[in-house]
Each structure stands twice: as C-alpha cells, then as structure tokens.
N, C-alpha and C positions, 0 to 999 in steps of 0.2 A: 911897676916892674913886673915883665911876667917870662914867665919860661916853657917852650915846647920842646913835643920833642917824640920817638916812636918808644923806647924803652920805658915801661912801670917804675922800674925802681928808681929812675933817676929822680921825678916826683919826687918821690918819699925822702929822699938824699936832699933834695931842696928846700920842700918844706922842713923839713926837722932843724936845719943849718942854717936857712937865709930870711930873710923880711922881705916875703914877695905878696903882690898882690893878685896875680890871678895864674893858670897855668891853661894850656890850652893841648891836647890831647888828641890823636888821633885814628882811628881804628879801632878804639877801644872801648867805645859804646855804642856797639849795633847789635845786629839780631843773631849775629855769631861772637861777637867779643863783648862778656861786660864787664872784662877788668876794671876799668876806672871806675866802678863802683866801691872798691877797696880804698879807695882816694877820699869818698866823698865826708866821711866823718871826720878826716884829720885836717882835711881843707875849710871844712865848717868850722871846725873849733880853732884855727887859726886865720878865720875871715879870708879865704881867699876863696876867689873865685874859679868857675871851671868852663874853660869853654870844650865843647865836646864839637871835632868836625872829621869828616868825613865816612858821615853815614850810610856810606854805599862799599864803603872797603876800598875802594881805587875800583870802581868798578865789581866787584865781584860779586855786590849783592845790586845786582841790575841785570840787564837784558843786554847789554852793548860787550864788544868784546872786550876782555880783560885785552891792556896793551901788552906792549914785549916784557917791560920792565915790571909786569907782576910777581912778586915772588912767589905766589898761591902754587902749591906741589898739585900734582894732576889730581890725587884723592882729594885734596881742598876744591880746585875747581869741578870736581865730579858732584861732590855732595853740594854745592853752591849751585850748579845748574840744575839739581837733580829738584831744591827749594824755589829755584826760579818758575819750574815747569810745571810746578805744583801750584804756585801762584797762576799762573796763566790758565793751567786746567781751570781754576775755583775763580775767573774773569778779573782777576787782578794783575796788581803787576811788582815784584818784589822791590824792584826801585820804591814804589808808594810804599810799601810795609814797613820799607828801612827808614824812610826817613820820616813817616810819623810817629815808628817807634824810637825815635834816636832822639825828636823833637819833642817827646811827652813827659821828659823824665824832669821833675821840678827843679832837681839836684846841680842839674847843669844851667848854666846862666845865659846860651847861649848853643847854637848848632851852625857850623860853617860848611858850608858848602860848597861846591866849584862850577862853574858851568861857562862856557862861550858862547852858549847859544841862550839870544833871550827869552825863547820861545818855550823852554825847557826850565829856566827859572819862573817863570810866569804857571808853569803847571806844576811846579811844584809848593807855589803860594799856593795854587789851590786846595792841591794834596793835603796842607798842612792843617786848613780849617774842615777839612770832613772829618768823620770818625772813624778812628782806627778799626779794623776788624778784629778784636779779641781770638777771637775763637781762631783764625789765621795766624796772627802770631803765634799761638800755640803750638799748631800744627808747624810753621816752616819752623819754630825754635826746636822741635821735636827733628826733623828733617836735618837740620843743620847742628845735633848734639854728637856726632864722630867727630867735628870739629870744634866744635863748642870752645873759644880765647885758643884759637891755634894763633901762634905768633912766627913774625921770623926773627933772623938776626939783623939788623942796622947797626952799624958802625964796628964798633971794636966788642970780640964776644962778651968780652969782661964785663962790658955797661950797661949787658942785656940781662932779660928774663932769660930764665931754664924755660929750655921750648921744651 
C-alpha cells in the first residue's frame, strides 16, 4: 500500500498513523527542492520505502518550455533559467544535472520519470551512468538558493506546507 501526493506534511500524517509500504514524492528531490529528505529517517525506521519522481520540476529544471499549468511565480522561473544558462555556458545541460542528481541519492529506492519521446529516455539512461559534475552541482545549487524548497499550494491550503 502506498501513498502520493505534492504536500510534505501529509507524509508525516501517514506515516505516523497508517501501515504503509512505500510513499512516492514529487518535486521534492531535485537541485531546487530537498524537502523529502526530512522524510528519509522516519521512512527508514518504519521500513518504508521512497520513490522520489520528477526530477526536472515539470519542466523547470530543463531547457523546454515550462507549460501553462506551471505554477513557478516569474522570480522562480527567472532564477531556474538563470541555472539553466549557466549550465549550457559550462557545455552542460541542467536537464543532466537534475536527474543525475535526483538519481544519486541511496535514500530513494527509486526515480520516476515521464517522457513520450523515446528518444529522450534512451538519453537519459545514458545521463544516468556518467558522472555527475560535483563542482556543477554546487555552482547551479548556489544559482538556484533564492529559491531553494519554494513550494506552491495544491489542493485545499490547510493540507499544505507554509510557502
């Protein structure tokens, strides 16, 4: 039995109340957000596991346009393109960044992904077995610290995090 969902605290609301086996998480372990690390000792010590997906934010830590339905405020999108261009300057590309770093963390059992193009998962299998650039991650984690776990609201405000 397992539980998703965009809200942190409902997590904690689950695990502390229910007998679940795994919970699955999203936005919250990339190279702007790493709330679900808050998660990872209470999920350990009650055996559950963590799936951690989408490592690119719906887009915002990639190259491709954020859609309509982004809720990213223009200052999130400012400082996200500002990380992207900075990759591209240093011949990278922040799409790779995010999902080697979203894919490195032992803690997670798992990193889900979305793509319709197969051409696009097939390079990001590649992405996955190169080495991450240390010294890069530092630099875009530094680039992307004015947002550093910006969150929005999903659903009812009650069941959310204080943004």
């Amino acid at each position: 039995i397992g539980v998703s969902g965009y809200p942190m605290k409902m997590f904690r609301y689950f695990l502390e109340r229910t007998d679940i086996d795994v919970i699955l998480t999203y936005n919250h372990y990339t190279l702007q957000n790493d709330m679900a690390l808050d998660l990872l000792p209470l999920c350990k010590e009650k055996n559950v596991g963590v799936i951690n997906a989408a490592p690119f934010s719906a887009r915002l830590l990639s190259d491709a346009p954020l859609p309509p339905w982004h809720k990213a405020t223009p200052e999130v999108r400012q400082v996200a393109k500002a990380a992207a261009d900075h990759c591209r300057a240093r011949g990278s590309d922040i799409a790779k960044l995010a999902l080697q770093f979203s894919v490195a963390h032992p803690g997670f059992a798992s990193c889900v992904t979305g793509s319709a193009n197969p051409a696009r998962v097939s390079e990001w299998l590649t992405w996955i077995e190169e080495p991450i650039d240390s010294q890069l991650v530092a630099e875009v984690t530094e680039i992307l610290k004015p947002i550093h776990n910006w969150i929005y609201c999903e659903g009812k405000p009650e069941n959310n995090d204080v943004a």
